[in-house]
C-alpha positions in Angstrom: 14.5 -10.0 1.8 14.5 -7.3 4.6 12.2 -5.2 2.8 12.1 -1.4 3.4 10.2 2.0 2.5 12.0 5.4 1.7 9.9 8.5 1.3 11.2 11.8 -0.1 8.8 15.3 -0.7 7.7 16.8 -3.8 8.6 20.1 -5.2 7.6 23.0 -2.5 8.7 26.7 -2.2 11.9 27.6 -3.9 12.6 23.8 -4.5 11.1 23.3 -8.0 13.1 19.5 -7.0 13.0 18.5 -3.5 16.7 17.7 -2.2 15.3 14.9 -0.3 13.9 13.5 -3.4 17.1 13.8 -5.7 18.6 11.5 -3.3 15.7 9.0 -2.2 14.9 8.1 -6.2 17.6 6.4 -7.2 17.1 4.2 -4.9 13.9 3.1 -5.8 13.8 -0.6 -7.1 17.3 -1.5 -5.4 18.8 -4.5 -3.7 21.8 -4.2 -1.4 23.7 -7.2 -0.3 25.6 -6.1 2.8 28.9 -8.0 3.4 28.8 -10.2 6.8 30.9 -8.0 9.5 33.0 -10.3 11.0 34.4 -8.0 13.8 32.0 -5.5 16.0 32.4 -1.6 14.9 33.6 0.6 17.9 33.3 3.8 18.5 35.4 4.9 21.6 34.7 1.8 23.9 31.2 1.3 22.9 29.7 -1.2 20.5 28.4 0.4 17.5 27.5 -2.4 14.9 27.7 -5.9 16.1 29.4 -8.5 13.9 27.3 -11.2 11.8 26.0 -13.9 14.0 27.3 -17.3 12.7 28.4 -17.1 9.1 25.4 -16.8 7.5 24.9 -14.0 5.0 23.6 -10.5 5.9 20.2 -10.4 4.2 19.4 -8.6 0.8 17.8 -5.8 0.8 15.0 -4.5 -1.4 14.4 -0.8 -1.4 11.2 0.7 -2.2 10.8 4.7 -3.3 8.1 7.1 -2.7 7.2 10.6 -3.2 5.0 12.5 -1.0 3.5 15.7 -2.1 4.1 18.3 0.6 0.8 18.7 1.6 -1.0 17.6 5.1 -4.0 15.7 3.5 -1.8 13.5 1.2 0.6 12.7 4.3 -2.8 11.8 6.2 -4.2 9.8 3.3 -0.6 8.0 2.3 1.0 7.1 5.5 -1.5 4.8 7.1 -1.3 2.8 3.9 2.2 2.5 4.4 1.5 0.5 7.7 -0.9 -1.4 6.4 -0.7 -5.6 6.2 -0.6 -5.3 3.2 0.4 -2.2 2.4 -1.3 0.3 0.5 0.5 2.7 -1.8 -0.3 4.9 -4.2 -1.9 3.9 -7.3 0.3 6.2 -9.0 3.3 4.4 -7.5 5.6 2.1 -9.5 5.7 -1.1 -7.8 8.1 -4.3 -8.4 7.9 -6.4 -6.4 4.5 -5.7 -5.0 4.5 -4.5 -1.4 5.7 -6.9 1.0 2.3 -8.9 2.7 3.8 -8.8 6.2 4.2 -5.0 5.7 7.4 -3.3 5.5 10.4 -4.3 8.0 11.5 -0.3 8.0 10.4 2.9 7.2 12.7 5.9 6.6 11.3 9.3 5.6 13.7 11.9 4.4 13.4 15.7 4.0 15.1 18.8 3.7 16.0 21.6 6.2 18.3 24.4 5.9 20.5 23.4 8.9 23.9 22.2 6.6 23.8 18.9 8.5 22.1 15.5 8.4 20.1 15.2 11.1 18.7 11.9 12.7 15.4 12.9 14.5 14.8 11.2 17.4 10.8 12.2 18.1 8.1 14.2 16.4 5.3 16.2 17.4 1.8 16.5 17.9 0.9 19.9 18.3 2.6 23.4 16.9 2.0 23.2 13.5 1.1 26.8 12.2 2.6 26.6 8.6 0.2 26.6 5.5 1.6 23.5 3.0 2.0 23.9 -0.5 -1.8 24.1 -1.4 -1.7 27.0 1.2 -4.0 24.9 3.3 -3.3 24.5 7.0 -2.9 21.7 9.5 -5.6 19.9 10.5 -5.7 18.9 13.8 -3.6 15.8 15.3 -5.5 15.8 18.4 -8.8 14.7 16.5 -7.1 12.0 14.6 -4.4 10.3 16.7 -6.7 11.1 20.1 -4.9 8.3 22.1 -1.3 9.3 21.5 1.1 11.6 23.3 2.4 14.9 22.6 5.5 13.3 21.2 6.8 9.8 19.9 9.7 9.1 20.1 11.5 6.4 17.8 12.5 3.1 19.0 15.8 3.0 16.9 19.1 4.1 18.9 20.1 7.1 17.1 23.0 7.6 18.9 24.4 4.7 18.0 23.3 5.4 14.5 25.1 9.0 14.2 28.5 7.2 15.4 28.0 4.3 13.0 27.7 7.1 10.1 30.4 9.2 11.3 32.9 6.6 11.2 31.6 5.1 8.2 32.4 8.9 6.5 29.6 10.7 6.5 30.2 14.4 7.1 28.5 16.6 9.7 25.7 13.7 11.2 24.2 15.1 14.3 20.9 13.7 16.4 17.9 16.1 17.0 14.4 16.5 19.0 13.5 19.4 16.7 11.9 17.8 12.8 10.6 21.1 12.6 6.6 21.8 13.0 5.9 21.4 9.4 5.4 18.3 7.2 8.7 16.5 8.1 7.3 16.5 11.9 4.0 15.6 10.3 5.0 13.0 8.6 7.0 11.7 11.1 4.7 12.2 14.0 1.6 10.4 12.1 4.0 7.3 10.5 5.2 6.2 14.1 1.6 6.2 15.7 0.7 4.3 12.6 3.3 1.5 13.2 2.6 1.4 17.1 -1.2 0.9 16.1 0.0 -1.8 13.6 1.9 -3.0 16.6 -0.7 -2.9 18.8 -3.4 -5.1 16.2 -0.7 -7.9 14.8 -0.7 -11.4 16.8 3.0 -10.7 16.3 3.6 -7.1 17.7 5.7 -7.2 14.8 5.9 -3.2 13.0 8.2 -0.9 10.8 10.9 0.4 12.4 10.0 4.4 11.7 13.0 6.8 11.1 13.2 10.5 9.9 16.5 11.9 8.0 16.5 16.2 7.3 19.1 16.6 4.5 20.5 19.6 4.0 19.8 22.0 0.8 21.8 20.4 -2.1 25.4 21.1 -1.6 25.2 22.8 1.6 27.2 21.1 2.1 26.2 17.5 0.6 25.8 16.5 -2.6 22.5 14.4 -3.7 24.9 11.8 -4.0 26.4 11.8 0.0 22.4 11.6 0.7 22.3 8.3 -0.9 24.8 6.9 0.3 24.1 8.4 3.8 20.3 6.6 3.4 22.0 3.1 1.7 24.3 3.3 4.8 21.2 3.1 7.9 19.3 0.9 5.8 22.1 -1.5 6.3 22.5 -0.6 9.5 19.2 -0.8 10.4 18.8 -4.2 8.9 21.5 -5.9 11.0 19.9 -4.9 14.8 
């Protein structure tokens, strides 16, 4: 199976239930069986989704849900587990199957902004962060943690190809951004793709997670919990078949 990780925040501010969470948990424990695409998806002249190669089936997929507590020491103390060979989640976590030994094959963190869009973030940020979380406690600094990394990271995933592929599939109002924010979606974001490139950089294979961050919108503003889901079910098959 092409095994894969989906975060979502806790409750923070007015949101006594995170959006990004009403539409990451029911996904949690899941298996999707894409259908083999027999003909590339276009958008305009350019190649979008290829088609299957051969006729062998695209591969299940097992979906794994997580909650993060909006917090800057619990995004530092879960994500590096989340890389780990084996991965290590929370104890607090219900796990079936057990985390995958070769680590996860994708990692997709969602959270909310108020921007009435889904957004597909292409980087994330090291510095900038000013905001207290929601233990009031402020941001550590990235500087004196990831001390060999860049300003930004960028993800290796071709979101532009991504935001067609959910626009024609019928997604509503799917744009790309270089902006997460300079709160715990960048942090979470910024700290989960130096994670996989050090994985990267340790495994015989320089095999990692793919890393990806999604900002939903407030719920119904305009999409429903239920467009999130598909939205996420739709570039985890996506994402699968590159």
């Amino acid at each position: 199976m092409y095994r894969v990780l989906v975060t979502g925040f806790g409750p923070f501010g007015g949101y006594s239930k995170n959006p990004s969470w009403l539409a990451v948990s029911p996904l949690h424990n899941t298996v999707l069986q894409p259908e083999p695409i027999s003909a590339p998806i276009t958008h305009g002249a350019q190649e979008i989704l290829p088609p299957a190669k051969g006729k062998r089936p695209a591969r299940a997929i097992h979906i794994t849900a997580l909650q993060v507590p909006v917090t800057y020491s619990d995004v530092l103390s879960i994500v590096p587990g989340v890389h780990a060979r084996p991965p290590i989640l929370p104890s607090s976590t219900d796990l079936f199957p057990q985390p995958p030994s070769g680590g996860y094959d994708f990692v997709l963190h969602v959270g909310v902004a108020p921007s009435g869009t889904l957004r597909i973030e292409r980087l994330a940020h090291k510095l900038g962060y000013g905001l207290p979380d929601a233990d009031n406690k402020m941001p550590p600094d990235l500087n004196g943690i990831y001390t060999t990394f860049g300003d930004e990271m960028k993800t290796t995933i071709k979101t532009e190809k991504l935001a067609d592929y959910l626009r024609e599939s019928g997604s509503r109002e799917v744009v790309e951004s270089n902006d997460p924010g300079r709160y715990l979606c960048d942090f979470i974001y910024y700290c989960s793709l130096c994670e996989a490139h050090k994985t990267r950089a340790m495994s015989a294979s320089k095999k990692a997670a793919l890393v990806l961050f999604l900002h939903c919108s407030p719920l119904n503003q305009p999409h429903s919990s239920e467009e999130v889901t598909q939205a996420i079910k739709l570039i985890v098959e996506w994402i699968s078949r590159q």
